[in-house]
N, C-alpha and C positions, 0 to 999 in steps of 0.2 A: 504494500500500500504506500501512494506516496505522501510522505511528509515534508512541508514546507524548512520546517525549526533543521529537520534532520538532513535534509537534500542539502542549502546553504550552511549547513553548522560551520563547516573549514573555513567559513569567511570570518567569523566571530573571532575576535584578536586583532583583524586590521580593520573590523569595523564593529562598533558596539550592539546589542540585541535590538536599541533604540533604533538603532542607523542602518540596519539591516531592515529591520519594518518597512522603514522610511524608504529605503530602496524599492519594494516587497509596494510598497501604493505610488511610485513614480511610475508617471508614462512618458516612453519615447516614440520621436516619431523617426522614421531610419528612410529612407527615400535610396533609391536605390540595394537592390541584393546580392549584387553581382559577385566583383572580388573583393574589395574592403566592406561593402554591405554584408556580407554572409559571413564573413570572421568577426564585426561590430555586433550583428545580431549574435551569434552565438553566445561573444565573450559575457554580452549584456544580461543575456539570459541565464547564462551562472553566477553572475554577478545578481542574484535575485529579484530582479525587476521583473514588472509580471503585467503589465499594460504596455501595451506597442500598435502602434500606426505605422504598417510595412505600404512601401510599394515598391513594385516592378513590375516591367508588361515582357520580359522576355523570358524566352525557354534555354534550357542548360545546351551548347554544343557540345562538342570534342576538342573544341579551342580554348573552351575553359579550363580543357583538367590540369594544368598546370599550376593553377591558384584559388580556384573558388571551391568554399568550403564545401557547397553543398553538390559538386559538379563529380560525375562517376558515372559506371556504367546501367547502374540501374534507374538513373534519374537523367539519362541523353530523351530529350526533345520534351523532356517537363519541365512545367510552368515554374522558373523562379520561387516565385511568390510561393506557392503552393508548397514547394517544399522547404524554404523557409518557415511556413507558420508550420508543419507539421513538428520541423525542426523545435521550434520555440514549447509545444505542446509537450513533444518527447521529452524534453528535459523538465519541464514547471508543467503539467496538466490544467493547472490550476488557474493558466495565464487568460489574459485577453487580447484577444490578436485581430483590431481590424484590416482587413488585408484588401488595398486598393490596387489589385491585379490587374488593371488599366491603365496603371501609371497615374502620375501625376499633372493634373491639368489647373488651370484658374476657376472650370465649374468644381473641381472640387476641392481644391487648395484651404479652402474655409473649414472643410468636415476634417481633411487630414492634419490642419494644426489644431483641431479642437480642443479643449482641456491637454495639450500635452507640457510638459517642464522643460523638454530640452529636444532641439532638433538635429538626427544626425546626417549630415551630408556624405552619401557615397555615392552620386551619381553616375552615371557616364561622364568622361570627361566632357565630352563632347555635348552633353548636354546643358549649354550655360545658359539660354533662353529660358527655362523652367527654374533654374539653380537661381540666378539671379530673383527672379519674382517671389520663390520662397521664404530665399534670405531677405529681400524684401518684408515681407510680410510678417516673418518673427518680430523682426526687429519694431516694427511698428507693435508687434500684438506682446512685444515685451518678453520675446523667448528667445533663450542662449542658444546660440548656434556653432557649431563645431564640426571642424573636417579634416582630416589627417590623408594623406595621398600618400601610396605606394611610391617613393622615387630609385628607381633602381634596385638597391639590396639596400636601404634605407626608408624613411618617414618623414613628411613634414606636415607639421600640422600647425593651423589654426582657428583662434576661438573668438569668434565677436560677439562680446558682451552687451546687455541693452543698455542703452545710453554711451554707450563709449563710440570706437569706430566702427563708423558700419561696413558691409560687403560693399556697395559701389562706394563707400570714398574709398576704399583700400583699393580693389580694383581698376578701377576707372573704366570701366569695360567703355567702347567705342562705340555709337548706335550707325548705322550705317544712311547716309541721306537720302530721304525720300525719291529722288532722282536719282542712284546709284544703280549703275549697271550690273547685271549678274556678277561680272567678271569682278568687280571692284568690292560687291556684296560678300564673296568667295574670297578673295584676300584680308577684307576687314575679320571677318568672322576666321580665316587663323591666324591673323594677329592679335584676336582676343584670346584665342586659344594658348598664344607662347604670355599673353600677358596675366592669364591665371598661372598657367604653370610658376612662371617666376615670383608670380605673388604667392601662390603655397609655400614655394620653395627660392626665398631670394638667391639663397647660395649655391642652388643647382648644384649641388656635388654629386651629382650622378653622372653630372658630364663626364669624370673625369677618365670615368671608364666603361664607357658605351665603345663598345667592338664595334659594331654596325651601323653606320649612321641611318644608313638607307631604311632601317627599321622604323624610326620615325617620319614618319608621314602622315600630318595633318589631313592632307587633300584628300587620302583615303582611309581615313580616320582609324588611323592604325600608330600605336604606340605600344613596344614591349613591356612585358610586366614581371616581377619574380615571387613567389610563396612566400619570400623570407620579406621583402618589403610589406607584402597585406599583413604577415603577421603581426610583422613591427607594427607598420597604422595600428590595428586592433589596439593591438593593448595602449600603445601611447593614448591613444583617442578616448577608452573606454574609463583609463586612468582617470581623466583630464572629468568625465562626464561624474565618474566619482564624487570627486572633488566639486565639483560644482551645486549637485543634487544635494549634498551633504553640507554644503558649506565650507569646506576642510582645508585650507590652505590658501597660498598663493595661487593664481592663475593667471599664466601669461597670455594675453589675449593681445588683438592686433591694435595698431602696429608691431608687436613682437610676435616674436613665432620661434618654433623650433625645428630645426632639422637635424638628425639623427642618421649617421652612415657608418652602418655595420662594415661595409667594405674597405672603407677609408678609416676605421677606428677613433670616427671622430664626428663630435657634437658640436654645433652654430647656434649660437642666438644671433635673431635674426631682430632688426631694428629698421623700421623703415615709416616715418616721418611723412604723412603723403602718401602714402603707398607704393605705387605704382607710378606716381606723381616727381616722387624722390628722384635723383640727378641719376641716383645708384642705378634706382631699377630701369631709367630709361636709356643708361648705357646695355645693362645685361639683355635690356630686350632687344637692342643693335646687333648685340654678338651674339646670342642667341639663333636670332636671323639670320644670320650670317652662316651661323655655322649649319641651320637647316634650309637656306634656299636650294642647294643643287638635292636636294630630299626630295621635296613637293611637285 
């Protein structure tokens, strides 16, 4: 039979029986399942949280078995979604899982931030149109938002706190003009793409050891990824969502941020004034460019 006190007990020591509760009546809401969604959900759900707002609209390939948690042979061409919440059930029974297996849209952007404490962002990278409007709308409805990105065999994550900075001043994402040609629409939109990357990750220390350039390509929205980077995100992210729900410490939120590379055996804080605005970031988003135009 399952037991709530007995299933979490091993948490008790890094968190009190109060703060365990506490965990035990927080909802999250988790927007993407993919590769960092499905390690976030997991880690969440033995972290005793037991109320979640899932989305995904996609099914497990063969290209995921490299990193996502929930991606194997008995689960090729099923619904994300679907087997995330079975996922969330098999460990907590006890839990509540609304599951927006449609994805996330603006008709229902309202129901999926409904009563939640904290929102997790693992979308597709590539999905910044929907990313943006959410983070959006925390921020206005007064909910912490956090996102931690797989870089390489590293993490970087950050956290925009309400009333502090938000996703578009850190950002600065580019709106393309109403008169903009395909072709000009098509270049804005991946240079929003190299200007989140660098905004997750100012210090891009993944560059330093990317064998393949050719592997990144925006235009066909293809970017490699590694198990040992989602894992890292998880827990960094999951840590950070701890500390927040709980109240429990410092919390570095944006303009700071952190990046973490297992590869390089080395940790950055990242400081960036403006965000994306900063002199900093809009030399790395030069070289950046630079180093992926013959990519694209």
């Amino acid at each position: 039979m399952f037991n709530y006190e007995e299933a979490f007990s091993r948490n008790i020591g890094w968190v009190t029986k109060a703060e365990q509760e506490k965990l035990r009546n927080t909802k999250v809401a988790i927007g993407g399942l993919g590769g960092v969604g499905g390690d976030h959900t997991t880690v969440l759900t033995r972290l005793g949280i037991s109320n979640f707002h899932i989305s995904d609209l996609d099914d497990y390939d063969v290209a995921n078995f490299n990193r996502q948690a929930g991606a194997n042979m008995s689960t090729l061409g099923k619904a994300k979604a679907a087997v995330m919440e079975d996922t969330i059930k098999g460990i907590n029974p006890e839990a509540t899982v609304k599951n927006f297996d449609s994805g996330i849209n603006e008709e229902n952007l309202e129901e999926f931030l409904d009563g939640v404490d904290i929102y997790v962002d693992s979308l597709d990278i590539f999905c910044l149109d929907i990313r943006r409007k959410v983070f959006r709308r925390c921020y206005e409805k007064g909910i912490p938002t956090i996102t931690a990105a797989p870089m390489g065999m590293g993490t970087a994550f950050l956290v925009f706190m309400p009333g502090k900075m938000s996703f578009d001043e850190y950002f600065a994402i580019v709106e393309p003009s109403i008169n903009a040609s395909e072709e000009e629409k098509e270049q804005i939109f991946n240079d929003n793409i190299i200007r989140f990357v660098i905004g997750v990750s100012p210090s891009v220390q993944q560059r330093h050891y990317l064998v393949e350039r050719a592997s990144v390509n925006f235009l066909k929205k293809k970017v490699p990824s590694t198990c040992m980077g989602i894992s890292l995100a998880a827990g960094t992210l999951c840590t950070n969502v701890l500390k927040i729900i709980l109240n429990r410490g410092h919390v570095i939120h944006a303009p700071c941020g952190l990046h973490f590379d297992a590869y390089r055996n080395k940790l950055i804080k990242t400081w960036r004034p403006w965000g994306n605005k900063n002199p900093i970031q809009k030399y790395m988003f030069w070289r950046v460019k630079q180093l992926l135009k013959d990519n694209n």
